[in-house]
C-alpha positions in Angstrom: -49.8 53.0 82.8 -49.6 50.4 85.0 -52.2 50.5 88.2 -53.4 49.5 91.5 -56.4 48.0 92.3 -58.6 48.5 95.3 -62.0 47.2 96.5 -63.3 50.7 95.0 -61.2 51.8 92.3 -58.3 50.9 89.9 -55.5 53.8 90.8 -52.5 54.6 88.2 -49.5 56.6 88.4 -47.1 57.1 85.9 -43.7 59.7 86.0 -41.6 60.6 83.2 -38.7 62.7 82.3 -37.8 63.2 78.2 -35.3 65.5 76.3 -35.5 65.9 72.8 -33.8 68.1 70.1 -36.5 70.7 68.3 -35.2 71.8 64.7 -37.2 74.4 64.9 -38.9 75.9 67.6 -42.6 77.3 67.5 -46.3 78.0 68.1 -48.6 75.6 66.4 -51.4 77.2 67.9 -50.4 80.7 66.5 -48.8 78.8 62.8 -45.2 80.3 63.8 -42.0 79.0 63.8 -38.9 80.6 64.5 -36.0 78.3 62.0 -33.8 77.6 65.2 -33.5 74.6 66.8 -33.0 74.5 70.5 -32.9 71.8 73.2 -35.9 70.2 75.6 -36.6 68.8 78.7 -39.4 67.5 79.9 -41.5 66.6 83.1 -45.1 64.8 83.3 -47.5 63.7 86.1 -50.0 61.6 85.1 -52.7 60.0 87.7 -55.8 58.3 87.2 -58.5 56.5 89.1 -61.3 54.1 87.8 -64.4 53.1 89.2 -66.7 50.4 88.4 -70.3 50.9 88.5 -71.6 47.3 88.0 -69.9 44.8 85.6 -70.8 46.7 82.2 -70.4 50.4 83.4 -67.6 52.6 84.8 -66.3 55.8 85.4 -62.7 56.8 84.5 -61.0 60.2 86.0 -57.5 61.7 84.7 -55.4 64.2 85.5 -51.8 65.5 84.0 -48.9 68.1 84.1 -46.3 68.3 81.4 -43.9 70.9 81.8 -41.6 71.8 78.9 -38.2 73.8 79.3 -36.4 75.3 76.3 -32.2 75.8 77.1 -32.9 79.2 74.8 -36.4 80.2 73.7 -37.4 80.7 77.4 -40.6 82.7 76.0 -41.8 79.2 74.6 -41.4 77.0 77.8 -44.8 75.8 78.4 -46.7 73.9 81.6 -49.6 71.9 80.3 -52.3 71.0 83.1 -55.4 68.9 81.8 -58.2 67.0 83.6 -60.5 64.5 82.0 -63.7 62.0 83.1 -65.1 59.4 81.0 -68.4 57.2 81.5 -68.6 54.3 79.5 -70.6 51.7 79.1 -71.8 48.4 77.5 -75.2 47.3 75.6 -74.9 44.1 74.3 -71.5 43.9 72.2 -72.1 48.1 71.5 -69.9 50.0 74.1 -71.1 53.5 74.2 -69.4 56.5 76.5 -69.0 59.9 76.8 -65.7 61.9 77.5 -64.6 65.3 78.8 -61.4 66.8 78.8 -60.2 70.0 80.0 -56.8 72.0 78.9 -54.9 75.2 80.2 -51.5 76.0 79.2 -48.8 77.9 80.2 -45.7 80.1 78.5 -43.5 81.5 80.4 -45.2 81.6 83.5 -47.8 83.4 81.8 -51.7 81.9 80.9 -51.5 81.1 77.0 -54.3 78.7 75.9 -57.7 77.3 77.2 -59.5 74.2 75.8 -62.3 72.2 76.5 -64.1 69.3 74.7 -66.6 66.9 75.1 -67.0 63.9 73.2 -69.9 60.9 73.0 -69.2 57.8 71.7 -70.2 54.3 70.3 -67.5 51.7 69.2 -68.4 47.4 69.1 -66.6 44.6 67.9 -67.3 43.8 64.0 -65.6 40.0 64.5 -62.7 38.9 65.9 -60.4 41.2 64.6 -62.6 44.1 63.4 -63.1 47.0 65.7 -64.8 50.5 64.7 -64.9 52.6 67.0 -66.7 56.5 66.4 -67.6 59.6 68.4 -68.6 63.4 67.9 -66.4 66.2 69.1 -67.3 69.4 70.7 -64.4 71.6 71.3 -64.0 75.3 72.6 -60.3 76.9 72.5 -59.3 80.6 73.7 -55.8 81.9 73.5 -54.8 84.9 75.4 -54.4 87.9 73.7 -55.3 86.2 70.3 -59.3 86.9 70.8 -59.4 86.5 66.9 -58.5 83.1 67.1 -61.1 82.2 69.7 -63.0 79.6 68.0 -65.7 76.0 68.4 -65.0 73.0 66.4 -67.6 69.9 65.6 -65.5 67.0 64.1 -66.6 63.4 63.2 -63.9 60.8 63.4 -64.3 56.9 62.9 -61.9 54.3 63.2 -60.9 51.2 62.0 -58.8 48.9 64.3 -57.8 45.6 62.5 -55.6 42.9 65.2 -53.6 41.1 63.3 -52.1 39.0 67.1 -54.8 40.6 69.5 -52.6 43.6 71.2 -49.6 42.0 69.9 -49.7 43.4 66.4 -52.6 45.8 65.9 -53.5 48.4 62.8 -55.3 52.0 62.9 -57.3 53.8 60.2 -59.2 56.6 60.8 -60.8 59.3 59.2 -62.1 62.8 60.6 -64.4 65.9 59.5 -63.9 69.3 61.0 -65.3 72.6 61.3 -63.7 75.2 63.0 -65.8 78.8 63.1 -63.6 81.4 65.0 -64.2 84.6 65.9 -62.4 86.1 63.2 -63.7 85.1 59.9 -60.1 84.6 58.5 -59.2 81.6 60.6 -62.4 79.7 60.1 -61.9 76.1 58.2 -63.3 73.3 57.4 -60.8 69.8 56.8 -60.4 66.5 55.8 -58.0 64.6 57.7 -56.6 60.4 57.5 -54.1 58.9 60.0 -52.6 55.3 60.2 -51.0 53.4 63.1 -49.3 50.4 63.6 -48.2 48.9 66.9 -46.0 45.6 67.1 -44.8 44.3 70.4 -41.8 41.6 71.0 -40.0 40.4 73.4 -36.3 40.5 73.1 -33.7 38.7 75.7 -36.5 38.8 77.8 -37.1 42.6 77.6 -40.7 43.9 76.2 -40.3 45.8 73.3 -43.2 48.2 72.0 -42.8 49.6 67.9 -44.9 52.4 67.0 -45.2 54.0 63.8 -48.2 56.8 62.7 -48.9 59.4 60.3 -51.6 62.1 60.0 -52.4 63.9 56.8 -54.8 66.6 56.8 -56.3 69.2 54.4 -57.9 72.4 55.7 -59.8 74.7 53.6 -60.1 78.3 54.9 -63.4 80.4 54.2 -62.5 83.9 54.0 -59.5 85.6 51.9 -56.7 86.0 54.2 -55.5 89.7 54.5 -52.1 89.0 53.9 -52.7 87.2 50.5 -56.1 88.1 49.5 -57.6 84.9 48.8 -58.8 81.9 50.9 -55.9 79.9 52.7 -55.3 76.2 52.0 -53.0 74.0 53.8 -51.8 70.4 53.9 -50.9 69.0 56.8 -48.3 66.2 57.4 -47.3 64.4 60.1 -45.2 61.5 61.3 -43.7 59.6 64.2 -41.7 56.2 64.9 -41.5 55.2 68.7 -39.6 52.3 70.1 -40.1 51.5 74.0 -38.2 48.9 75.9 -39.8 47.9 79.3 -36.7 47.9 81.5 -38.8 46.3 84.5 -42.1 45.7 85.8 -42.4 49.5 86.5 -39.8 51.3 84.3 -39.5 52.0 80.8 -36.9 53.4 78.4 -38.2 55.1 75.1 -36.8 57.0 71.8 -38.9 59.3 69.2 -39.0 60.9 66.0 -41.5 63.2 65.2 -41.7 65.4 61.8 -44.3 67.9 60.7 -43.8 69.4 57.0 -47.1 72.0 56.8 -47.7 73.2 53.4 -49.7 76.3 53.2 -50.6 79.7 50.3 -50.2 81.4 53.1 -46.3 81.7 53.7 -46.2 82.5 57.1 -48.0 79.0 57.8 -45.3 77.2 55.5 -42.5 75.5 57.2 -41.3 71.9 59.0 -40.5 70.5 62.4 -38.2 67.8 63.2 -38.3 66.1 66.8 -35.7 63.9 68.0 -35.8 62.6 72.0 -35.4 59.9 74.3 -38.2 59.6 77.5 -37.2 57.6 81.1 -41.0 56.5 82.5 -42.1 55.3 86.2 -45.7 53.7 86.5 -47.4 52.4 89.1 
């Protein structure tokens, strides 16, 4: 997101319009998918505003809208709405913060999921190169007519963030802990979960050009025997994504994506894969 700054505040705008071909269309949330593939567009909003509070401490606010259309599963178009602050600031070489970010979602014109988190954290430079950064999550999720389902997380996550040419050429590692207890006994979990990134930016005939590539593996361990198979769930997780993002001009930016998700589960329900293929046009100011 590119910005604007003011004598107050540092302002940022960006607009963006994707579409994308879903393999198979479904729910993570409710661990459904339906096996059809169908077509997507979508819109986002996103706006933000920073203010400094002295040289080491600042306050960050954020606010978005994504809407998602299907051409066919209508009953799965969803308008995402989300607000967030963050206050961060620095001791030393420790930067330490605190973030809060609020959900609600949309499908079909109908209210579907509510989520809210907040989130301290500490993260310093180890050298040069070395950055760790880790935080504490607090997390509270309600979706509508699922009341089983309602649940609070805690998760630990740390990572590792290794520049190889500054923001040029950059690794990820990280590694998180969570605990989920939900209202119904049968969706409670605890999981282990490792992701990677690497980002590489050129330029080519003068055009910036970002590379993205990630992947997320996670294991979750249910507590309680699942009614449907009579014994305690266990899934594996997998997921990954390529991105490649020419800057078109100062303020524009062209993008394609490829996202899969293969979950592995006892329970057979919960067993199937998603493949994402789309292009994004984005506007920042």
């Amino acid at each position: 997101m590119l910005s604007l700054q003011t004598a107050a505040a540092e302002w940022g705008l960006d607009l963006a319009v994707g579409y994308s071909w879903d393999d198979n269309v479904g729910l993570d949330e409710l661990e459904r998918a339906t096996g059809e593939s169908d077509e997507v567009t979508m819109l986002e909003a996103q706006g933000s505003a920073e203010f400094s509070l002295g040289e080491e401490t600042s306050v960050r606010l954020s606010a978005s809208l994504i809407d998602d259309s299907y051409q066919n599963f209508s009953q799965v178009d969803r308008s995402t709405a989300s607000i967030g602050a963050n206050f961060e600031t620095t001791v030393g070489q420790t930067t330490i913060g605190i973030n809060w970010f609020d959900v609600s979602a949309d499908l079909d014109d109908e209210h579907f999921l509510s989520y809210e988190r907040i989130s301290p954290y500490v993260a310093a430079f180890l050298s040069k190169q070395w950055f760790m950064r880790g935080e504490y999550v607090y997390g509270e999720k309600e979706i509508e007519k699922r009341p089983g389902r309602e649940a609070n997380s805690h998760t630990i996550s740390v990572d590792s963030y290794y520049f190889l040419q500054g923001l040029k050429r950059y690794t990820v590692v990280g590694y998180s802990f969570r605990i989920d207890n939900a209202r119904a006994n049968r969706y409670d979990y605890e999981s282990h979960a490792i992701r990677a990134r690497y980002v590489h930016r050129e330029t080519l005939s003068g055009l910036p050009i970002e590379l993205e590539f990630e992947a997320r593996w996670e294991d979750r361990q249910y507590k309680a025997p699942d009614p449907f198979i009579q014994v305690e769930r266990e899934d594996t997780r997998l997921r990954v994504s390529a991105e490649i993002r020419i800057s078109t001009t100062q303020h524009t930016s062209f993008a394609l994506h490829i996202k899969n998700a293969d979950y592995d589960s006892n329970l057979p329900t919960a067993s199937y894969s998603d493949l994402v293929v789309g292009t994004e046009f984005r506007l920042s100011f």
